[in-house]
C-alpha positions as CSV (number, residue, x, y, z in Angstrom):
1,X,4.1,20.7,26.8
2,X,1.5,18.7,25.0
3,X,0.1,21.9,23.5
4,X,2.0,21.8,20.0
5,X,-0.2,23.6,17.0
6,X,-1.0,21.4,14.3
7,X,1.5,21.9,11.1
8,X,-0.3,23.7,8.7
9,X,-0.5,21.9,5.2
10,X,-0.4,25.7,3.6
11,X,0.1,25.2,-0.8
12,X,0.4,22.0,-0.3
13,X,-0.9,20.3,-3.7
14,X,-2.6,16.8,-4.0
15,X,-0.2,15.4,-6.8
16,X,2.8,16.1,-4.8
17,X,1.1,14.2,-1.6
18,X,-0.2,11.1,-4.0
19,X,2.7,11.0,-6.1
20,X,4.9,10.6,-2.8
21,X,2.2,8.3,-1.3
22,X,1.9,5.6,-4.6
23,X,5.3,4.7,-3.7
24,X,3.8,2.5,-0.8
25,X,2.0,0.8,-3.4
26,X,4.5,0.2,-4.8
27,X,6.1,-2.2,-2.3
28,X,3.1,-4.3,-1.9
29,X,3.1,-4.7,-5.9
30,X,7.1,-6.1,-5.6
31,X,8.1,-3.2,-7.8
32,X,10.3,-1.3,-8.0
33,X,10.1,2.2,-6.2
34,X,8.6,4.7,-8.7
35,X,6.6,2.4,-10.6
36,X,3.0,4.3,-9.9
37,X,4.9,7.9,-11.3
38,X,6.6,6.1,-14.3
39,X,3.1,4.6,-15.4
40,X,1.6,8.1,-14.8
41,X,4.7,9.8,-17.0
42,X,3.8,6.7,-19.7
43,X,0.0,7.3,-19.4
44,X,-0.4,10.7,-19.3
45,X,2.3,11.1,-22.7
46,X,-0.7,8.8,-24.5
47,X,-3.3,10.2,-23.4
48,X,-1.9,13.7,-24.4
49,X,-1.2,12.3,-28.1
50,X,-4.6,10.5,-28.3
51,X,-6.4,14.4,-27.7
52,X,-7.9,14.2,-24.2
53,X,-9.4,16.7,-23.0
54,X,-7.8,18.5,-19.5
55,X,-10.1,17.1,-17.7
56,X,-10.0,13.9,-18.7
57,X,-5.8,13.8,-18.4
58,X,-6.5,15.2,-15.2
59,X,-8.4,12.2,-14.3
60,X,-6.1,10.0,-15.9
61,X,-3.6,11.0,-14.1
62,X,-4.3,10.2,-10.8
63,X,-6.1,7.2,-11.7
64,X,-2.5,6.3,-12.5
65,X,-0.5,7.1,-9.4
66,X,-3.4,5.4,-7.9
67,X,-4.0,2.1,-10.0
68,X,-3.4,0.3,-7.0
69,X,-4.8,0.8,-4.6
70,X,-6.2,-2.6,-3.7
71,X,-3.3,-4.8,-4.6
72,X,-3.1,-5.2,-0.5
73,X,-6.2,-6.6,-0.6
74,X,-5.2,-10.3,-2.6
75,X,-1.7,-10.5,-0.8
76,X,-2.6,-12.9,2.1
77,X,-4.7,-14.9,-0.3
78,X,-2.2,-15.4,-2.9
79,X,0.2,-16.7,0.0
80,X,-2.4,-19.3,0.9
81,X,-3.3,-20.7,-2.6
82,X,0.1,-20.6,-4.0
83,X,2.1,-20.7,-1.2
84,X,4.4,-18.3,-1.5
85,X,5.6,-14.7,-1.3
86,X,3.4,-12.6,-2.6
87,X,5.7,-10.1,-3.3
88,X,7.8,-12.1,-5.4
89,X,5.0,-13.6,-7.1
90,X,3.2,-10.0,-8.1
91,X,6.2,-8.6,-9.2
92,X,7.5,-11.8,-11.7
93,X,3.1,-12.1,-12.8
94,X,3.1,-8.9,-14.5
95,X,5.8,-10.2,-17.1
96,X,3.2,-13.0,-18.1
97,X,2.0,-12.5,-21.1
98,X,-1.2,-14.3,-21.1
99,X,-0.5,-17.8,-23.2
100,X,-1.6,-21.1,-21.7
101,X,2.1,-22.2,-21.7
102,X,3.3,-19.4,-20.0
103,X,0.5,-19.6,-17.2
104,X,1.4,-23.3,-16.9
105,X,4.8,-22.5,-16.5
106,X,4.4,-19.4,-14.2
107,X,2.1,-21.8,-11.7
108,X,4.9,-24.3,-11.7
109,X,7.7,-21.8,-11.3
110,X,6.0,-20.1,-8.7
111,X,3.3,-22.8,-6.6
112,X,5.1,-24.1,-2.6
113,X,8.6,-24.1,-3.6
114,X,9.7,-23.9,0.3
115,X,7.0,-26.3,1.4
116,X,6.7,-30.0,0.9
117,X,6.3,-32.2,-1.7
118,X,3.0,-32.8,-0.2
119,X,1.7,-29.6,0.4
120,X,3.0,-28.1,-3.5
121,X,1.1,-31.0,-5.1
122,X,-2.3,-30.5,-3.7
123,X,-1.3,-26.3,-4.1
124,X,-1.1,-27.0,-7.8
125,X,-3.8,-29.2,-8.3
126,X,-5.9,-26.9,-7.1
127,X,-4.7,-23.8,-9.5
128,X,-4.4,-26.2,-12.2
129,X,-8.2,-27.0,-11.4
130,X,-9.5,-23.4,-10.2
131,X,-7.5,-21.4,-12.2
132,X,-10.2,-19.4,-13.6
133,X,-12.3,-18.5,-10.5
134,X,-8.7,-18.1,-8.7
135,X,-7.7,-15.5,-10.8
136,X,-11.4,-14.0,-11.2
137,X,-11.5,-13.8,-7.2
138,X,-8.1,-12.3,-6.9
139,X,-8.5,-9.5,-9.4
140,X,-12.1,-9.1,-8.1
141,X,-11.1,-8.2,-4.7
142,X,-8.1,-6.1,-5.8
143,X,-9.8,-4.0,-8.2
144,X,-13.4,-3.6,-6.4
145,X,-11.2,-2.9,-2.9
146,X,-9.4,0.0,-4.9
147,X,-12.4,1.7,-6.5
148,X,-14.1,1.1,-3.3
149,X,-10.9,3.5,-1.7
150,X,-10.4,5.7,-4.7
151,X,-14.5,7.2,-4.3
152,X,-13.3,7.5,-0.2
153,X,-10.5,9.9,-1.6
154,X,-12.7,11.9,-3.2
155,X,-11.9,10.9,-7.1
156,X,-14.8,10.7,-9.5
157,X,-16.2,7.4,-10.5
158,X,-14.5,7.8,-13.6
159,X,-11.2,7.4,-12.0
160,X,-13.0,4.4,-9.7
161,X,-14.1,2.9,-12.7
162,X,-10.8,3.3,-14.4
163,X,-8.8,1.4,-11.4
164,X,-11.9,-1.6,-11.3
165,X,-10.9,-2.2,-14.9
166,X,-7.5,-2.1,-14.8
167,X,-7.1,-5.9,-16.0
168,X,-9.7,-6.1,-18.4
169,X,-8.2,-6.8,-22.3
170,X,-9.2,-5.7,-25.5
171,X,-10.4,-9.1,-26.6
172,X,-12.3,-9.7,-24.0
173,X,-10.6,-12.4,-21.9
174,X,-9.2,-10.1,-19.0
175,X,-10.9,-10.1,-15.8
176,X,-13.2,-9.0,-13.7
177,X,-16.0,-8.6,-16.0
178,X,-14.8,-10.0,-19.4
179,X,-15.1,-6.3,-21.0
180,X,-13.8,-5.9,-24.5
181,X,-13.1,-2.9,-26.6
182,X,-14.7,0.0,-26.4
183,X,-16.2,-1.2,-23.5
184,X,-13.2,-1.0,-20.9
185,X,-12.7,2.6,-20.0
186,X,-10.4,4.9,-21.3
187,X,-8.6,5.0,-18.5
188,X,-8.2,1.2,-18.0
189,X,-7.0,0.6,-21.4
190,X,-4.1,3.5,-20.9
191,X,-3.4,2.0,-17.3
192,X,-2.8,-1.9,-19.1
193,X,-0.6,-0.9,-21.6
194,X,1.9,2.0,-19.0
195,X,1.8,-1.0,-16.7
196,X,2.9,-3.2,-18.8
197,X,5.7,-0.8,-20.7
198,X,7.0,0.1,-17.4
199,X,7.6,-3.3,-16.3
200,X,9.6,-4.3,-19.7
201,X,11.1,-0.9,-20.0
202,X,12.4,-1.4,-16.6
203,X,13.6,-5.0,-16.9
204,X,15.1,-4.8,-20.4
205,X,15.2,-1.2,-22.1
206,X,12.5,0.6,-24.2
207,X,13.2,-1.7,-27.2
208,X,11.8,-4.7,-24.9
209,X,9.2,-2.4,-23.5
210,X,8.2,-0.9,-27.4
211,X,8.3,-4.4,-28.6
212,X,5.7,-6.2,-26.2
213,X,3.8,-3.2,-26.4
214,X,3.2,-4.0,-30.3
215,X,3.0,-8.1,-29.6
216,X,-0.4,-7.0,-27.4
217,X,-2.1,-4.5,-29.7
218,X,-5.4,-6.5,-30.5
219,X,-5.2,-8.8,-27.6
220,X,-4.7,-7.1,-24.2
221,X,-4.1,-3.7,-26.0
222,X,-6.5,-1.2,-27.4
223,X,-4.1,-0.9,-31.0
224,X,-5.2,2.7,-31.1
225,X,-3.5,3.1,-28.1
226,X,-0.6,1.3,-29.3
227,X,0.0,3.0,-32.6
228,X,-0.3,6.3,-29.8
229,X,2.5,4.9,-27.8
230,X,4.6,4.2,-31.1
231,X,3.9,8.2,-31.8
232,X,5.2,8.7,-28.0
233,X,8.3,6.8,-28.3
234,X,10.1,7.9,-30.8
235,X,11.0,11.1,-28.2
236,X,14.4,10.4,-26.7
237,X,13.3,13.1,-24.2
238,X,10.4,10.7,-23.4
239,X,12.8,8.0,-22.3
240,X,15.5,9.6,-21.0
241,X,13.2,11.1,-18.2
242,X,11.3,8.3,-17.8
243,X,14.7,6.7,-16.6
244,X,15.8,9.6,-14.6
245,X,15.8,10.2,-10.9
246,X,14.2,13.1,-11.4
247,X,11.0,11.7,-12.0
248,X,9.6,12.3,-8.6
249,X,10.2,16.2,-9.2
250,X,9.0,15.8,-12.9
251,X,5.8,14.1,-12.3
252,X,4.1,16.6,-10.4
253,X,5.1,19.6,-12.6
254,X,3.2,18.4,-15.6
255,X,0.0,20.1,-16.5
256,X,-3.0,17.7,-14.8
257,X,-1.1,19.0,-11.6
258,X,-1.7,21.9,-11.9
259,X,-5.2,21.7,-12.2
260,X,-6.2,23.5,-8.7
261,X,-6.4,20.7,-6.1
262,X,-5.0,21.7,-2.9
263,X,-5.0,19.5,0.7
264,X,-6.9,21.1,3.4
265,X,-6.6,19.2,7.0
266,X,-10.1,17.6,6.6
267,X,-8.7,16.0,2.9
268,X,-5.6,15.1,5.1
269,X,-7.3,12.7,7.6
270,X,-9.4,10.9,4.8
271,X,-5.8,10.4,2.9
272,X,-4.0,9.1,6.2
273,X,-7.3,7.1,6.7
274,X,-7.8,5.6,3.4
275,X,-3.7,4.6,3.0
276,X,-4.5,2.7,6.7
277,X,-7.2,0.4,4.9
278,X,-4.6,-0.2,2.3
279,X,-2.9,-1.4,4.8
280,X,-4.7,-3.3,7.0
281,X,-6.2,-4.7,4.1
282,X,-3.1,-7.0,3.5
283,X,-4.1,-9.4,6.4
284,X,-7.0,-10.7,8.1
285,X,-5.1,-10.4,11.0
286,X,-4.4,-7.0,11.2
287,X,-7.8,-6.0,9.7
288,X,-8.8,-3.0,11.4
289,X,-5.3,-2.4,13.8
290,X,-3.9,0.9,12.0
291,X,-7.8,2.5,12.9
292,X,-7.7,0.4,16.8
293,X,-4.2,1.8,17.5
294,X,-5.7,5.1,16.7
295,X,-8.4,4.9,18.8
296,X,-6.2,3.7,21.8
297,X,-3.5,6.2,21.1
298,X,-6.2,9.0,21.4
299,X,-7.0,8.1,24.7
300,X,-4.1,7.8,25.9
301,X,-3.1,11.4,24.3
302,X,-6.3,13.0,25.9
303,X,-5.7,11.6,29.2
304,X,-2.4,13.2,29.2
305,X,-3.4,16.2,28.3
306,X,-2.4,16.5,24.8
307,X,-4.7,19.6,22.9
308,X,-7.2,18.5,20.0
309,X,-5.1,20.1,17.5
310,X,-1.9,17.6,18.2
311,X,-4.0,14.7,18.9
312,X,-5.1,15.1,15.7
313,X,-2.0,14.9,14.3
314,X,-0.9,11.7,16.5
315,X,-3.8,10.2,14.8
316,X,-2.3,10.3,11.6
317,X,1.0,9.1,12.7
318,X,-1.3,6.2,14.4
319,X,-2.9,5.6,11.2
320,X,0.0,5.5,9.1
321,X,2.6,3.7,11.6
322,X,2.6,0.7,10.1
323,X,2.9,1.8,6.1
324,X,5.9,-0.1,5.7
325,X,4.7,-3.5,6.2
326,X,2.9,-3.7,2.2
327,X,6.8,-4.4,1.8
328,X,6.8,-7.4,4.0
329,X,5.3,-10.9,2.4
330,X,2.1,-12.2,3.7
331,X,4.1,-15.0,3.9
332,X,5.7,-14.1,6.7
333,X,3.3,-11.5,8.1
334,X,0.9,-14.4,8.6
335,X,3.0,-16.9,9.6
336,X,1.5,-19.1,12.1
337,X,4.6,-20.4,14.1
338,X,8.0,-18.9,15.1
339,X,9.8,-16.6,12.6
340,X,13.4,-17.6,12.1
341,X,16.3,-15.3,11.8
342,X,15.9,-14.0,8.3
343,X,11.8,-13.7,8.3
344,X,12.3,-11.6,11.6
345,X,14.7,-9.6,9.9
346,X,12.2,-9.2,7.3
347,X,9.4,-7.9,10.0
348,X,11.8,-5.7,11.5
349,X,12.7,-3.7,8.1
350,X,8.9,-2.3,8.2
351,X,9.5,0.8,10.4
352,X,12.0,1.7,8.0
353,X,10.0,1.4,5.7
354,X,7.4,3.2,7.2
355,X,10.1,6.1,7.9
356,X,11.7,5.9,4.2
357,X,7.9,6.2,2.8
358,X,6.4,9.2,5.3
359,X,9.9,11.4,5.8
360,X,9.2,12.5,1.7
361,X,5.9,13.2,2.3
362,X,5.6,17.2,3.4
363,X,2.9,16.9,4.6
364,X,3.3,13.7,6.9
365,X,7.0,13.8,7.5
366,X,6.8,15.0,11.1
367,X,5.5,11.8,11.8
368,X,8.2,9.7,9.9
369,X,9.9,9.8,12.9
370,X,7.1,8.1,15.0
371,X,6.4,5.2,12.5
372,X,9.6,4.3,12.4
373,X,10.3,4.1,16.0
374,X,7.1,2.8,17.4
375,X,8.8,-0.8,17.6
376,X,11.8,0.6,19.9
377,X,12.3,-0.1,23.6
378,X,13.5,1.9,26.4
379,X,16.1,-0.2,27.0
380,X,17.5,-0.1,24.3
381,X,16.6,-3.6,23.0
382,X,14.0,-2.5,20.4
383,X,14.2,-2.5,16.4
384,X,15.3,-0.7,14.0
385,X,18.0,1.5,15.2
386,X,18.4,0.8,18.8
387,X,16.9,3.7,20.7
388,X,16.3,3.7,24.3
389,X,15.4,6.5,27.2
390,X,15.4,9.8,26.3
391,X,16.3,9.1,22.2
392,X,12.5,8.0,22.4
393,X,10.0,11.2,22.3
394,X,6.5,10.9,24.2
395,X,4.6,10.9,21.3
396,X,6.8,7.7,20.0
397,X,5.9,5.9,23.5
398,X,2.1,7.0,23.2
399,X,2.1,4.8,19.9
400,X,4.3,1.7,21.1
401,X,1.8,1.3,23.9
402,X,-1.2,1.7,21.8
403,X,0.2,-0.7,19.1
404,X,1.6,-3.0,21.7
405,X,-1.8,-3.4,23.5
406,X,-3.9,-3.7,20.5
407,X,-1.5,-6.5,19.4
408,X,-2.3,-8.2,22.6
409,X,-6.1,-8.4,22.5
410,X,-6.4,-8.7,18.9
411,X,-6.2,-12.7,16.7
412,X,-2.8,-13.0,15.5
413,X,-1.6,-16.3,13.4
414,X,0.0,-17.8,16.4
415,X,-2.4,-17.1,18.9
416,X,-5.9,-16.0,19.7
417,X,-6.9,-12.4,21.3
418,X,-6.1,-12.0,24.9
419,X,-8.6,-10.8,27.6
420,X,-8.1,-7.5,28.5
421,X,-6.8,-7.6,32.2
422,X,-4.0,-10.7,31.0
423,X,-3.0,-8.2,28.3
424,X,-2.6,-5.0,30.7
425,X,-1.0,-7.8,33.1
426,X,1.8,-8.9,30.2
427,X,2.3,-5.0,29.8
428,X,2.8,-4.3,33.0
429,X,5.6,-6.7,33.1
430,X,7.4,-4.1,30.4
431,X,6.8,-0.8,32.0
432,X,10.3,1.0,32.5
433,X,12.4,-1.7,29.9
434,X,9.8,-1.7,27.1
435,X,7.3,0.7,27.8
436,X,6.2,4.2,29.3
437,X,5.2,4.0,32.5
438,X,3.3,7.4,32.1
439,X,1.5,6.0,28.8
440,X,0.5,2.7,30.5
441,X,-1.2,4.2,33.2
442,X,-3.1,6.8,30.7
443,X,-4.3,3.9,28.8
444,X,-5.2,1.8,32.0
445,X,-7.1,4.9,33.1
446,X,-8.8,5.7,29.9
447,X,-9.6,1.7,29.6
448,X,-11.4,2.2,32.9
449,X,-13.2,5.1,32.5
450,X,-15.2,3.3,29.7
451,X,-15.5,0.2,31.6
452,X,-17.2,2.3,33.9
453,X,-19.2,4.2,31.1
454,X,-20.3,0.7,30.6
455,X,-21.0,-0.8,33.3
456,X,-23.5,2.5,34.1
């Protein structure tokens, strides 16, 4: 019974995969869902009406669905300078439109407003005094952490290059390397300016969006580019879609799509791998858990039997079970004493998450289902939705128990890693109420099988 054939990926194209995918950036960005595919519908309509070549629009475009890819990578360290939710905090710093005043305001607006008077003081003296290497750090690691990803997926260092410069300005005082002009890619300099229009356009209407657009052009914006985006916007067709639901469908339809890049399974790991750094990647204290659970889950599938072909699929789902938390502020994922009532609510939204992300996915909604259930109890007292016995599939329990033990013997914010034989003893205690008792005694068995590997 553990014998199922891997699903076969078939046609399957890579912009309908990454277009689904960039939503999950999305959430660890605070936008709003779509963001990635409207800067690609924004980006791609410039690039088309400066002359790029098809290549180069190919390239563009997913460099776009793709821009960020290592926003996950700043989160916990925003929370600990500023003191707040990260989320919140991305989402309102992309309206800032670079002035002192506004910065001044924006650090005030946004430094420890839930901690104490204390606390928010010394926060804001130190970005009032750091500023600069604060913000070069911070973009640093978020735009060298997505390159780093983007070359992993295969793209070409143009596209890398593209998503490292993504906050550089036309004058020279964006960040990380203080680029100017001509110098910022392409690619960059397309990114800056869809970013920004989607974020107005979708706050206040394409006047707004048209108009900041304009304010920029010499500063942050390339005014080539500008005057380009003028030439783009006086479509109503342009806007109207750009609005629509039907985005989603629209995106991957356009011409750079399809440009022949299918998904073969071997592509398919390196995707469900590379979205798991992304994830992991938001706190130190679940660096490296999405590729640990995998590991654990794998022996624990082996020893029961399960065939090569579906344990690599259970990989994925182990890779990608925990997608949903870039929607949960570091601020509470890192939390160092007891959640109350409304940050545990919080926590317990990411397996929906997780499912809402993966279930419109082809080619990895088979294993919505186990991401968002891997937090659910047999009896009955788990989260989201309650399951318990039967409602809870084998490959589900192989995943709690490899999630649930790697959580044990791993540093958390309230507590240090647990030995091994106190963490199987803790477990033990939730075998037939939390836990599979089948799964348990795989992993115990595969656990001793290497101690003994070991010890030899």
């Amino acid at each position: 019974m553990y014998d199922e054939p891997l699903k076969v990926t078939g046609e399957l194209r890579l912009a309908e995969l990454l277009s689904a995918m960039s939503c999950a950036l999305d959430l660890t960005e605070g936008q709003p869902i779509g963001h990635c595919i409207r800067c690609c519908w924004i980006g791609h309509h410039i690039g088309r009406e400066l002359g790029l070549t098809d290549q180069a629009l190919s390239d563009l475009y997913y460099m776009l669905l793709l821009k960020d890819l290592g926003c996950s990578s700043n989160a916990a360290r925003i929370c600990e300078l500023y003191l707040t939710d990260d989320l919140t905090f991305k989402h309102d710093f992309k309206t800032w439109d670079g002035s002192l005043p506004a910065a001044l305001r924006f650090v005030l607006s946004h430094t420890g407003l839930q901690s104490g008077l204390a606390e928010r003081f010394r926060a804001l003296v130190t970005v009032m005094v750091e500023g600069g290497e604060i913000a070069k750090e911070l973009i640093e690691t978020r735009c060298y952490r997505g390159a780093d990803i983007a070359r992993k997926l295969r793209f070409s260092e143009d596209v890398a290059l593209g998503i490292r410069s993504l906050d550089e300005q036309w004058d020279g005082k964006g960040l990380p390397d203080r680029l100017a002009g001509e110098d910022i890619p392409n690619y960059s300099r397309i990114a800056l300016l869809s970013q920004v229009i989607d974020v107005f356009h979708t706050a206040s209407g394409p006047e707004a969006a048209l108009s900041e657009a304009k304010k920029r052009a010499g500063s942050w914006f390339d005014p080539t580019m500008v005057e380009a985006f003028e030439a783009v916007s006086a479509s109503s067709d342009f806007w109207q879609m750009l609005a629509s639901p039907d985005l989603h469908d629209k995106i991957y339809l356009i011409e750079p799509a399809q440009i022949a890049r299918r998904v073969d399974e071997d592509y398919l790991d390196e995707i469900a791998e590379a979205f798991a750094k992304v994830v992991d990647s938001k706190s130190p204290f679940t660096s490296g858990h999405s590729e640990r659970v995998t590991v654990f889950t794998d022996l624990i599938a082996e020893q029961l039997g399960y065939s090569v072909t579906k344990r690599r699929w259970l990989k994925r789902a182990a890779l990608l079970h925990d997608i949903g938390k870039l929607g949960v502020s570091n601020s509470v994922l890192d939390k160092p004493g007891k959640l109350d009532d409304e940050e545990f609510a919080q926590i317990k939204m990411h397996p929906v998450y997780s499912l809402n992300i993966l279930k419109n996915i082809t080619a990895f909604s088979d294993i919505a289902g186990i991401a968002g259930g891997h937090h659910e109890r047999l009896d009955g007292k788990g989260y989201p939705y309650g399951l318990k016995g039967a409602e809870i599939d084998m490959d589900t329990r192989i995943v709690t128990v490899a999630d649930i033990f790697d959580a044990l013997t791993a540093d958390r914010p309230y507590r240090k890693a647990m030995p091994i034989s106190k963490a199987l003893s803790i477990m033990w205690d939730m075998v037939d109420e939390a836990i599979d008792p089948v799964c348990f005694e795989a992993l115990k068995v595969a656990l001793d099988r290497i101690g003994e590997k070991i010890a030899a």
